[in-house]
PyMOL Python script that loads the backbone (N, CA, C, O; Angstrom):
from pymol import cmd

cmd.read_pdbstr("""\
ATOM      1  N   UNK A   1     -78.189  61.040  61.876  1.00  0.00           N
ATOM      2  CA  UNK A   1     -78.801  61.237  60.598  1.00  0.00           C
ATOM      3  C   UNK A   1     -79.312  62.672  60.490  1.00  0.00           C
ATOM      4  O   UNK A   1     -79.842  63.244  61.442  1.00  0.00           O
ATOM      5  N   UNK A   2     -79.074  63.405  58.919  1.00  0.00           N
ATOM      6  CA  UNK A   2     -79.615  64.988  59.244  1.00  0.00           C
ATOM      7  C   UNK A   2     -80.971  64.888  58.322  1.00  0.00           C
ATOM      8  O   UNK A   2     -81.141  64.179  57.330  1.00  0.00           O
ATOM      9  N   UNK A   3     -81.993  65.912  59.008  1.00  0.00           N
ATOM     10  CA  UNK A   3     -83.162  65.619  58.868  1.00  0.00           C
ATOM     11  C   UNK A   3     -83.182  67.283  58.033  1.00  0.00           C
ATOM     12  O   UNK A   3     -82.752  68.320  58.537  1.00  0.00           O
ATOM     13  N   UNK A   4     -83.705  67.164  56.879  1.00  0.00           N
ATOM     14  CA  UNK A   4     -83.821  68.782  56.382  1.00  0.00           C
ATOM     15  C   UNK A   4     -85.131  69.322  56.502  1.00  0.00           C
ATOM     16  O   UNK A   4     -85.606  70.425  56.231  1.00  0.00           O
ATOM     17  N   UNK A   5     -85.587  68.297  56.965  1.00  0.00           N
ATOM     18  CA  UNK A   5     -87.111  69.161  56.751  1.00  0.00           C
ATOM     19  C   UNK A   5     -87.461  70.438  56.887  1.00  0.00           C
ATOM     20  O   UNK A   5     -88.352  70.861  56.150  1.00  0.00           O
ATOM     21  N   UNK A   6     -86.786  71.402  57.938  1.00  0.00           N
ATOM     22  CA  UNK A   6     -86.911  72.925  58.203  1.00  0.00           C
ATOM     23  C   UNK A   6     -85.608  73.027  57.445  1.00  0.00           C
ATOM     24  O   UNK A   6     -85.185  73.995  58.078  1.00  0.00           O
ATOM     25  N   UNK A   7     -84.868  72.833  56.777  1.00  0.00           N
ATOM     26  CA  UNK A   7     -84.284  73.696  55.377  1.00  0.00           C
ATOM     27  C   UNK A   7     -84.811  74.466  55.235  1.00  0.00           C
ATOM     28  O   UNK A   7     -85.980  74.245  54.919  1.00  0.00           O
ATOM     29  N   UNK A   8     -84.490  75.512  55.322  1.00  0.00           N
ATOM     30  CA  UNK A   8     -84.995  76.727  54.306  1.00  0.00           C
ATOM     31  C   UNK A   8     -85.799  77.957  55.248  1.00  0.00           C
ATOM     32  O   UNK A   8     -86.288  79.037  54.916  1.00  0.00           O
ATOM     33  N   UNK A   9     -85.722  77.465  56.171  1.00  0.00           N
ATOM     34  CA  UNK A   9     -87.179  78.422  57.124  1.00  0.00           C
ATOM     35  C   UNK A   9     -86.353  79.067  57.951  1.00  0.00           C
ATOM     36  O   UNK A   9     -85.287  78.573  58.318  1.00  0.00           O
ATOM     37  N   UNK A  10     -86.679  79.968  58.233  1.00  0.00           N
ATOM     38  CA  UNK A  10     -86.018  81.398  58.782  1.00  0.00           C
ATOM     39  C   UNK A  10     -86.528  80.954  60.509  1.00  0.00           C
ATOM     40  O   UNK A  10     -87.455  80.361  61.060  1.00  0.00           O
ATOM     41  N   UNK A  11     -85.078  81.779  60.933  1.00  0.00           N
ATOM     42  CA  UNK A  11     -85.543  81.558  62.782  1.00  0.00           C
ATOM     43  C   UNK A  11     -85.026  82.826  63.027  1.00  0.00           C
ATOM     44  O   UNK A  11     -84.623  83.711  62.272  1.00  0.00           O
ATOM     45  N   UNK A  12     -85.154  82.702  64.673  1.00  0.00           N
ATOM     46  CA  UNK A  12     -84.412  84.257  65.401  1.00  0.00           C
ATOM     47  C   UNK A  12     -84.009  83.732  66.664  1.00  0.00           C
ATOM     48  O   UNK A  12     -84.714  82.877  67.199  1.00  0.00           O
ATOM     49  N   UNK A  13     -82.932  84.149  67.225  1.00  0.00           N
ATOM     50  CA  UNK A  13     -82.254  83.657  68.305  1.00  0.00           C
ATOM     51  C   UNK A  13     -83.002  84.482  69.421  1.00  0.00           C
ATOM     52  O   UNK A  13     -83.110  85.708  69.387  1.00  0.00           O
ATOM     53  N   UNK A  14     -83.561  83.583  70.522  1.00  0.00           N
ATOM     54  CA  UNK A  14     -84.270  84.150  71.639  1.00  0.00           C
ATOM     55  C   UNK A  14     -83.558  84.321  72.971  1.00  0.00           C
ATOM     56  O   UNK A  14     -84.186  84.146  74.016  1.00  0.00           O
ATOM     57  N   UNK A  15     -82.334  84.639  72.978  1.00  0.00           N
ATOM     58  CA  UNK A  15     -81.437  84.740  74.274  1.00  0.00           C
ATOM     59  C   UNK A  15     -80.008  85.100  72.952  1.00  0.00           C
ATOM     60  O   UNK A  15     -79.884  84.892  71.745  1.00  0.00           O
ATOM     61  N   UNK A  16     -79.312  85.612  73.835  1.00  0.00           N
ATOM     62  CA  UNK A  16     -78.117  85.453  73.284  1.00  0.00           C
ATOM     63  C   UNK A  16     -77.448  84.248  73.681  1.00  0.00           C
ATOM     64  O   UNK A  16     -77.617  83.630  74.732  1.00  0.00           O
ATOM     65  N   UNK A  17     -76.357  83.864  72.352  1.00  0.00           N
ATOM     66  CA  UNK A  17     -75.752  82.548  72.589  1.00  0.00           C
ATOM     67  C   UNK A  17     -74.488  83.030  72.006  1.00  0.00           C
ATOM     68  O   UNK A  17     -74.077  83.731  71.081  1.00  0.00           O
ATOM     69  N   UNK A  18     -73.815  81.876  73.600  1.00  0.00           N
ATOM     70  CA  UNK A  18     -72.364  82.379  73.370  1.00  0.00           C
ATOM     71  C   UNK A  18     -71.748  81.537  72.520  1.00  0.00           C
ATOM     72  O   UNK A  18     -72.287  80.440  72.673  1.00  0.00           O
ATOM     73  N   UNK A  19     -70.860  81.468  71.662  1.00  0.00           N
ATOM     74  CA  UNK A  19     -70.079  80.531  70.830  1.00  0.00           C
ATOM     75  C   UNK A  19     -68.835  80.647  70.835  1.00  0.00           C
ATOM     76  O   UNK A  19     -68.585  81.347  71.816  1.00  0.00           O
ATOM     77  N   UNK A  20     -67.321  80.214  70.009  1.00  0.00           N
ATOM     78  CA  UNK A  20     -66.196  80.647  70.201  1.00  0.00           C
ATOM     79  C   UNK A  20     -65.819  81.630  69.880  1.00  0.00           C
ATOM     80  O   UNK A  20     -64.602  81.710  70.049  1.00  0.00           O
ATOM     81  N   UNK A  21     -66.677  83.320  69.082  1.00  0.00           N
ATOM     82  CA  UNK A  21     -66.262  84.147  68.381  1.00  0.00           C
ATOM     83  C   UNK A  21     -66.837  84.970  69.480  1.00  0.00           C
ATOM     84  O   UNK A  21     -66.423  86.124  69.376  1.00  0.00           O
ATOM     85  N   UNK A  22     -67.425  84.853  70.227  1.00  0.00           N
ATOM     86  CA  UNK A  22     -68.316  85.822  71.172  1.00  0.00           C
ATOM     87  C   UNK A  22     -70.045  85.456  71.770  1.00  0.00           C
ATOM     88  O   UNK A  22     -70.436  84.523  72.472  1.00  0.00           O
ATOM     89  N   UNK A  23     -70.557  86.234  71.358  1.00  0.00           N
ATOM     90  CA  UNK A  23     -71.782  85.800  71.606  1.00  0.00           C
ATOM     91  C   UNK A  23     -73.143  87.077  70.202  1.00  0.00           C
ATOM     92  O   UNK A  23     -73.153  88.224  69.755  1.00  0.00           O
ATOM     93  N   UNK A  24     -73.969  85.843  70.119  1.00  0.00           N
ATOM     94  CA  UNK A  24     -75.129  86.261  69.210  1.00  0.00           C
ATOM     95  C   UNK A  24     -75.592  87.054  70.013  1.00  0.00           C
ATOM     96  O   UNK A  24     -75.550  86.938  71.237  1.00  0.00           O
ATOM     97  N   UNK A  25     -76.261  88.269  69.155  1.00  0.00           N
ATOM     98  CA  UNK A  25     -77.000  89.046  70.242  1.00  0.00           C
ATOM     99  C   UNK A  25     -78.945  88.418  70.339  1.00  0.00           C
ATOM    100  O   UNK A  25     -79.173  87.840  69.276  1.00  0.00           O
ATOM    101  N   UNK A  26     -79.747  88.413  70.917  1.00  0.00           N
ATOM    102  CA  UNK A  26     -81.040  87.867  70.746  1.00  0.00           C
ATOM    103  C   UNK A  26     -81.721  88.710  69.884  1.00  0.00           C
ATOM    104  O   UNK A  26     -81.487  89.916  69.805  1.00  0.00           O
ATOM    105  N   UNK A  27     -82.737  87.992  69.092  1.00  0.00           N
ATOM    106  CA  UNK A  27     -83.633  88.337  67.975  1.00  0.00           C
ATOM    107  C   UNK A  27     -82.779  88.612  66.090  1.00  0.00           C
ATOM    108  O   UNK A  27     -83.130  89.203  65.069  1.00  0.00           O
ATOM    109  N   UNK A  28     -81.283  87.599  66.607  1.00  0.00           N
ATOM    110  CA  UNK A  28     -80.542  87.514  65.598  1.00  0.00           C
ATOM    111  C   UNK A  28     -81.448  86.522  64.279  1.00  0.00           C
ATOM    112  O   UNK A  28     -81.981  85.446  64.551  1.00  0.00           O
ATOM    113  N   UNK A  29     -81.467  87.046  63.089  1.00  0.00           N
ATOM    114  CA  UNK A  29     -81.635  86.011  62.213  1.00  0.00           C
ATOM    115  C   UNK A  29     -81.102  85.191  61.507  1.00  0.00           C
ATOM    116  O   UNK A  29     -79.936  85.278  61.122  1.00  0.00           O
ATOM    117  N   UNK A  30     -82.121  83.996  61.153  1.00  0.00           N
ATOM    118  CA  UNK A  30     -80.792  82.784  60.565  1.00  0.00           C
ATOM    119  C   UNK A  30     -81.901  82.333  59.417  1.00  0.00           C
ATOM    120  O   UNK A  30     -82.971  82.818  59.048  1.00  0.00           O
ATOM    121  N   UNK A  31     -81.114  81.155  59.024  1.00  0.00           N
ATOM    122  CA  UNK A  31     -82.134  79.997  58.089  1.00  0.00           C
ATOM    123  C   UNK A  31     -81.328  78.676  58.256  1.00  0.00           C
ATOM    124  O   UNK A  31     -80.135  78.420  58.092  1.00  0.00           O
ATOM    125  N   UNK A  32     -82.406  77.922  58.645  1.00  0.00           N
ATOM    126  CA  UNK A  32     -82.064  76.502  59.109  1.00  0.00           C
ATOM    127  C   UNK A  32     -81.284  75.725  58.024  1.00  0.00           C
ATOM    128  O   UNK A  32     -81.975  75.293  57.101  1.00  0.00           O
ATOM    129  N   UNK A  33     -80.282  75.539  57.993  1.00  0.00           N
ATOM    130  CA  UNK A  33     -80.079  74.006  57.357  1.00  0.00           C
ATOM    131  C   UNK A  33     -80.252  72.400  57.696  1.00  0.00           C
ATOM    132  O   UNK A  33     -80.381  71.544  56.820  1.00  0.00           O
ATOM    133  N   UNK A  34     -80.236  72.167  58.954  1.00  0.00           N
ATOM    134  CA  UNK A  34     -80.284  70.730  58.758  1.00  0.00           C
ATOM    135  C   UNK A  34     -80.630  70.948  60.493  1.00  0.00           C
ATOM    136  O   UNK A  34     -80.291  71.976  61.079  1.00  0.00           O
ATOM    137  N   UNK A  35     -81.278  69.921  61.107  1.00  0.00           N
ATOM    138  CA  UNK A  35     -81.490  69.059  62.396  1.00  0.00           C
ATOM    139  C   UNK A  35     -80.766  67.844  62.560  1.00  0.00           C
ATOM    140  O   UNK A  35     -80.977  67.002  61.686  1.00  0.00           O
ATOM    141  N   UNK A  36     -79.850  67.501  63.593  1.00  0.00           N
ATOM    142  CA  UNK A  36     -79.440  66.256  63.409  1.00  0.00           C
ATOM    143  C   UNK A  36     -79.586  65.609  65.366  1.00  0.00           C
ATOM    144  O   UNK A  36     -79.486  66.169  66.458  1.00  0.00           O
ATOM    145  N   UNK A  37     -79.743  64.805  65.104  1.00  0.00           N
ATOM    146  CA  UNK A  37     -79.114  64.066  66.657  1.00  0.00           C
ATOM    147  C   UNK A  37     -77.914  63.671  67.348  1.00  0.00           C
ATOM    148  O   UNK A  37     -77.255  62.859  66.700  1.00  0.00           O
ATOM    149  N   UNK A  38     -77.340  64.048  68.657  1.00  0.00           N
ATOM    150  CA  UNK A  38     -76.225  63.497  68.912  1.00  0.00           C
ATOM    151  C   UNK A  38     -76.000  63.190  70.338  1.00  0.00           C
ATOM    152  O   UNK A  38     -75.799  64.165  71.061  1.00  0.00           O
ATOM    153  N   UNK A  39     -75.997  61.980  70.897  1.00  0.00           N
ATOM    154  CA  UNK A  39     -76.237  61.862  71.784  1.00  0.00           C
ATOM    155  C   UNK A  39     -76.655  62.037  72.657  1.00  0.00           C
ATOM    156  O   UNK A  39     -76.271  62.335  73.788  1.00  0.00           O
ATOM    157  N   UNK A  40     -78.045  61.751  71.905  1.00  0.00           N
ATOM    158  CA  UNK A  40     -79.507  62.000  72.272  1.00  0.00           C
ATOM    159  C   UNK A  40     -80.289  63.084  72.560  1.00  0.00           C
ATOM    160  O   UNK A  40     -81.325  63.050  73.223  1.00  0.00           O
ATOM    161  N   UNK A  41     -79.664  64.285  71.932  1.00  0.00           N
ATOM    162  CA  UNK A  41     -80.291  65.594  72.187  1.00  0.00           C
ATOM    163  C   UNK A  41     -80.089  66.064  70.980  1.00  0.00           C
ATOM    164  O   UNK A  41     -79.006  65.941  70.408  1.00  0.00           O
ATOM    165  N   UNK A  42     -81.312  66.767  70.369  1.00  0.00           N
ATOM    166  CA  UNK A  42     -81.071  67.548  68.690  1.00  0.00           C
ATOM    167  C   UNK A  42     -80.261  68.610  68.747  1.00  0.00           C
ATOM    168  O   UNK A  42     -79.876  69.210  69.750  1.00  0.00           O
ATOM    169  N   UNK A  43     -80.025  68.810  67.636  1.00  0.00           N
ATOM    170  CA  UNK A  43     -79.109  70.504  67.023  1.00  0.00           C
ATOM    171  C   UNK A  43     -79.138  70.569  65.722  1.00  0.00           C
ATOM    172  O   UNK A  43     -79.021  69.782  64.782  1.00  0.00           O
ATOM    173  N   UNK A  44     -79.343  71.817  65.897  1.00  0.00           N
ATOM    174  CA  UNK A  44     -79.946  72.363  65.001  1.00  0.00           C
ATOM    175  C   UNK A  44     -78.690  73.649  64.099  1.00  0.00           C
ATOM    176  O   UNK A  44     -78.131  74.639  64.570  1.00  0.00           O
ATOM    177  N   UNK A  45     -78.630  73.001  62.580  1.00  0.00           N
ATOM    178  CA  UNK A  45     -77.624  73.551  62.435  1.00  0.00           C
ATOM    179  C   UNK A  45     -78.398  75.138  61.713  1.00  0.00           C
ATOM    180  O   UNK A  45     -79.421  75.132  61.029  1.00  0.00           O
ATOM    181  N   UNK A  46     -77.704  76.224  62.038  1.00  0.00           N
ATOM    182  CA  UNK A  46     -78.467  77.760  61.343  1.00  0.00           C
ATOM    183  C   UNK A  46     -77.363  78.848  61.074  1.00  0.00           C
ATOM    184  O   UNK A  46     -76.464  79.334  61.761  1.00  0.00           O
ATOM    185  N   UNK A  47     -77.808  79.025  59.786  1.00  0.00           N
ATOM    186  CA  UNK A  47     -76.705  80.043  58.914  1.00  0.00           C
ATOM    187  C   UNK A  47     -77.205  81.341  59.610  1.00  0.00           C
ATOM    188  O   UNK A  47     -78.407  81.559  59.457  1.00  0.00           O
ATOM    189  N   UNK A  48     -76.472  82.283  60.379  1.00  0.00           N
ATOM    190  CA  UNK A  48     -76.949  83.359  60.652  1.00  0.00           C
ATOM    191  C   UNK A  48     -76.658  84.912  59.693  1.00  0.00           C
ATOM    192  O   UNK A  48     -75.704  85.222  58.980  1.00  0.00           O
ATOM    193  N   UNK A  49     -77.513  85.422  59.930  1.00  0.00           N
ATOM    194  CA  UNK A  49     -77.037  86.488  59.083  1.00  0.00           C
ATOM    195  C   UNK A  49     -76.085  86.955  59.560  1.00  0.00           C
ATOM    196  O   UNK A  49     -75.175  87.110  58.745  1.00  0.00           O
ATOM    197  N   UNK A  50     -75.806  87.359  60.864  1.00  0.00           N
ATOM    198  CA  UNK A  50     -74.223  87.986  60.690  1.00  0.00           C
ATOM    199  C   UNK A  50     -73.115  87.207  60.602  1.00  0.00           C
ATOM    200  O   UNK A  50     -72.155  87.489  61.320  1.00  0.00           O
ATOM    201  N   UNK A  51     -73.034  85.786  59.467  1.00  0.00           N
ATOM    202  CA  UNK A  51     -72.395  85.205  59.451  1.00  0.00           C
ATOM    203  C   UNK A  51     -71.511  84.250  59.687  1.00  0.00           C
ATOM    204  O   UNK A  51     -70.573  83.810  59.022  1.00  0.00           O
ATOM    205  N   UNK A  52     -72.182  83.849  61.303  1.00  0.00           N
ATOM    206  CA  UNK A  52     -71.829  82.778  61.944  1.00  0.00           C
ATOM    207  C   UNK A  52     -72.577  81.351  61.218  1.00  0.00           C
ATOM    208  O   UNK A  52     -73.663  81.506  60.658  1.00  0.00           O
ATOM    209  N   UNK A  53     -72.072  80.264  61.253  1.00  0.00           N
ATOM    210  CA  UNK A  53     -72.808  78.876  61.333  1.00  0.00           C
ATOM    211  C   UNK A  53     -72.647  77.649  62.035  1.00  0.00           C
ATOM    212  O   UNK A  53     -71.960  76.641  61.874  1.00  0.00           O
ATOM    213  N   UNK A  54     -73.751  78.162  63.123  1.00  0.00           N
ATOM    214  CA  UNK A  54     -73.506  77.000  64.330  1.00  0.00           C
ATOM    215  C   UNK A  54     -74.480  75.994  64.298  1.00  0.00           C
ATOM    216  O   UNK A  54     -75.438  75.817  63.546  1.00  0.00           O
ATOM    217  N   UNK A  55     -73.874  75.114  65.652  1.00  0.00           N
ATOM    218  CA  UNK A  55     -74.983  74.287  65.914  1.00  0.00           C
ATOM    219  C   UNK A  55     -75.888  75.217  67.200  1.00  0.00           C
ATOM    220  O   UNK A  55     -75.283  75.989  67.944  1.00  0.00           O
ATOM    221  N   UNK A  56     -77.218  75.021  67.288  1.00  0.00           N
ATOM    222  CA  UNK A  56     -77.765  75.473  68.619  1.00  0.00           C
ATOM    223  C   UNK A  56     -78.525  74.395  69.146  1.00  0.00           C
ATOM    224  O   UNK A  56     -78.285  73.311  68.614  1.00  0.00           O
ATOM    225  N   UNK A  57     -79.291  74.401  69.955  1.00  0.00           N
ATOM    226  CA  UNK A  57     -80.210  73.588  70.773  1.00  0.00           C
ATOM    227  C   UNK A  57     -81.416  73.980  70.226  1.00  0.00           C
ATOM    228  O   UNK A  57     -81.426  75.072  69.659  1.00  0.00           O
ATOM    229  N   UNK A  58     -82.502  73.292  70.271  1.00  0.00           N
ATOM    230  CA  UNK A  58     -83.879  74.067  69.729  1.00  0.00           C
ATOM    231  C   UNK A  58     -84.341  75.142  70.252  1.00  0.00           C
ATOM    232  O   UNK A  58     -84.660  76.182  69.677  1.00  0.00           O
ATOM    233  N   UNK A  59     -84.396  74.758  71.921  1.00  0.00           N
ATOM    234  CA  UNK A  59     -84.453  75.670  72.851  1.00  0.00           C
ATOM    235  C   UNK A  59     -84.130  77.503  72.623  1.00  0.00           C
ATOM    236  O   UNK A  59     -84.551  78.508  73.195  1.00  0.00           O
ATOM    237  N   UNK A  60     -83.367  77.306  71.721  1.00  0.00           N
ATOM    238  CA  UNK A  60     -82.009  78.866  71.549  1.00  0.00           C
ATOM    239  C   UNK A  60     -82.557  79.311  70.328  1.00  0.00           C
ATOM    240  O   UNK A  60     -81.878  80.252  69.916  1.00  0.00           O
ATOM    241  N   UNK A  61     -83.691  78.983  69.409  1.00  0.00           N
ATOM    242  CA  UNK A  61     -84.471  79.821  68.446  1.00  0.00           C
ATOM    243  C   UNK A  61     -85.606  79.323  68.517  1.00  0.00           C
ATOM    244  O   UNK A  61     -85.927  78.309  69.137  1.00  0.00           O
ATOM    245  N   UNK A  62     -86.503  80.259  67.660  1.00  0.00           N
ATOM    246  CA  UNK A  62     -88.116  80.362  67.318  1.00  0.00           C
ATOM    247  C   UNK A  62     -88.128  80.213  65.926  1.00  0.00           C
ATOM    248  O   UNK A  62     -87.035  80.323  65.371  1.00  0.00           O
ATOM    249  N   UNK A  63     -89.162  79.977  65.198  1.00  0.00           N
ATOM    250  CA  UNK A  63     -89.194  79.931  63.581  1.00  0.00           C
ATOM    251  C   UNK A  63     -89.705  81.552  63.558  1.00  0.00           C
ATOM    252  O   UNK A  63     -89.985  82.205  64.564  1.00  0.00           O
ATOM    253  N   UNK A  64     -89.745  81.927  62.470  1.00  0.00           N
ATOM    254  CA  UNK A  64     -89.735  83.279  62.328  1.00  0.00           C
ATOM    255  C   UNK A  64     -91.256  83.414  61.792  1.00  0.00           C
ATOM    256  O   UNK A  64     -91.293  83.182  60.584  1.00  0.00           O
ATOM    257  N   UNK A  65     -92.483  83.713  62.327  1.00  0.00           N
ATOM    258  CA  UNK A  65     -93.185  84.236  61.691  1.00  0.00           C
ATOM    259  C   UNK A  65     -93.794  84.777  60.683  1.00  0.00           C
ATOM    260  O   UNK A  65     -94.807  84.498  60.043  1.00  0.00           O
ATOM    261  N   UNK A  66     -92.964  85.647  60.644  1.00  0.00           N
ATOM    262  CA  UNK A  66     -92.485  86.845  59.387  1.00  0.00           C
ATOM    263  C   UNK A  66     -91.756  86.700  59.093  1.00  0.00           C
ATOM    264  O   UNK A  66     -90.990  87.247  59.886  1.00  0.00           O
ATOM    265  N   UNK A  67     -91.021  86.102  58.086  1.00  0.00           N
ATOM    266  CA  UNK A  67     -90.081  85.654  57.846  1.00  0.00           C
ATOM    267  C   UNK A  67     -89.565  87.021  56.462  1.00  0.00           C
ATOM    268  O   UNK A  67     -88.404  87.429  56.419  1.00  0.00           O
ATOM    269  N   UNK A  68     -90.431  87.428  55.673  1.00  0.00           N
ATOM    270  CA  UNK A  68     -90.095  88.674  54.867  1.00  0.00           C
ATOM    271  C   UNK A  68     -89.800  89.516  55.540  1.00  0.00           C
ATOM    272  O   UNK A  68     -88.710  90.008  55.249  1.00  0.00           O
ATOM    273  N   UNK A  69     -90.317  89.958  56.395  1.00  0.00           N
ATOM    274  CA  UNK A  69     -90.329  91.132  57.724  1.00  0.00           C
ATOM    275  C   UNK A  69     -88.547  90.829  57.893  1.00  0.00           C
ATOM    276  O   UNK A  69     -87.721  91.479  57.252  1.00  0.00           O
ATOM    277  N   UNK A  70     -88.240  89.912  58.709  1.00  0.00           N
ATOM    278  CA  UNK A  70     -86.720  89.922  59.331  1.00  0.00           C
ATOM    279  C   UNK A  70     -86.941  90.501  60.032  1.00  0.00           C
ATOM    280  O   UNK A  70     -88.010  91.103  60.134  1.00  0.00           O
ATOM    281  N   UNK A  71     -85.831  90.556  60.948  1.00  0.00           N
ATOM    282  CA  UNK A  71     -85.187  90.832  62.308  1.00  0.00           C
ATOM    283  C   UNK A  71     -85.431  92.259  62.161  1.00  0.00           C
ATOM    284  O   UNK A  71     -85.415  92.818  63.257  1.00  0.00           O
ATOM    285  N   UNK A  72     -85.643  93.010  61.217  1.00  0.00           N
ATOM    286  CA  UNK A  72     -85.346  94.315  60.916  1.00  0.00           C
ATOM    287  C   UNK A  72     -86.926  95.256  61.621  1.00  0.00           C
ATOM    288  O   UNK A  72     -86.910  96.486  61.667  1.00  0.00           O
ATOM    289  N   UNK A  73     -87.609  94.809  61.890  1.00  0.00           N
ATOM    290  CA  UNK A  73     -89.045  95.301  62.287  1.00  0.00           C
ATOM    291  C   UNK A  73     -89.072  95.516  64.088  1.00  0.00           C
ATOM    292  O   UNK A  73     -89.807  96.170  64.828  1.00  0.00           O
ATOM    293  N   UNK A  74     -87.866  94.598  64.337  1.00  0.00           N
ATOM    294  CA  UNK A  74     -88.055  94.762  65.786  1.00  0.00           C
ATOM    295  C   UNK A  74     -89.100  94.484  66.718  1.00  0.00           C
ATOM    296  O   UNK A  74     -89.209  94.907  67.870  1.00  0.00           O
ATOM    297  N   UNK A  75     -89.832  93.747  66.102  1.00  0.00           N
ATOM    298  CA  UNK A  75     -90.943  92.996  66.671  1.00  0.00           C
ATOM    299  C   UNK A  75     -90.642  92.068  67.732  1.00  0.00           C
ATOM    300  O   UNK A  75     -91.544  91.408  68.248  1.00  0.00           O
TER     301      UNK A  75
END
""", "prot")
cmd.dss("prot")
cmd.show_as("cartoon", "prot")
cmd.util.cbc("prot")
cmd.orient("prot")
C-alpha cells in the first residue's frame, strides 16, 4: 500500500547511491512521492533533481531542513 504522507517534502541523499545509470552523488536533492512496503522493508519512492526516479531505503536520505535553501548552499 503507498502511503503519501511525505508527498511533497524535499530530501537529500546522504551517501551516494548506486542505481542502473550510475551512481547519485551525496547531498543530491529530491521530493518524495510516495513510501510503500515490500517485503517487509519500506522504500521510498524520490524524484531527484538530476532526474533520476528511484526507489531508496530510508536509510539513503534525510528530509531537507531547508528545503528553499536546496542542495545549492552546501550546507
Amino acid at each position: 500500500m503507498l502511503d503519501r504522507s511525505l508527498g511533497g517534502i524535499r530530501c537529500l541523499t546522504v551517501r551516494r547511491i548506486a542505481h542502473h545509470g550510475g551512481y547519485l552523488p551525496g547531498r543530491l536533492g529530491g521530493t518524495i512521492r510516495y513510501t510503500t512496503e515490500n517485503l517487509g522493508r519500506t522504500l521510498v519512492r524520490v524524484d531527484f533533481d538530476s532526474g533520476e526516479s528511484l526507489m531508496v531505503l530510508p536509510d539513503d536520505v534525510i528530509l531537507d531542513a531547508n528545503p528553499e535553501d536546496g542542495a545549492r548552499d552546501g550546507a
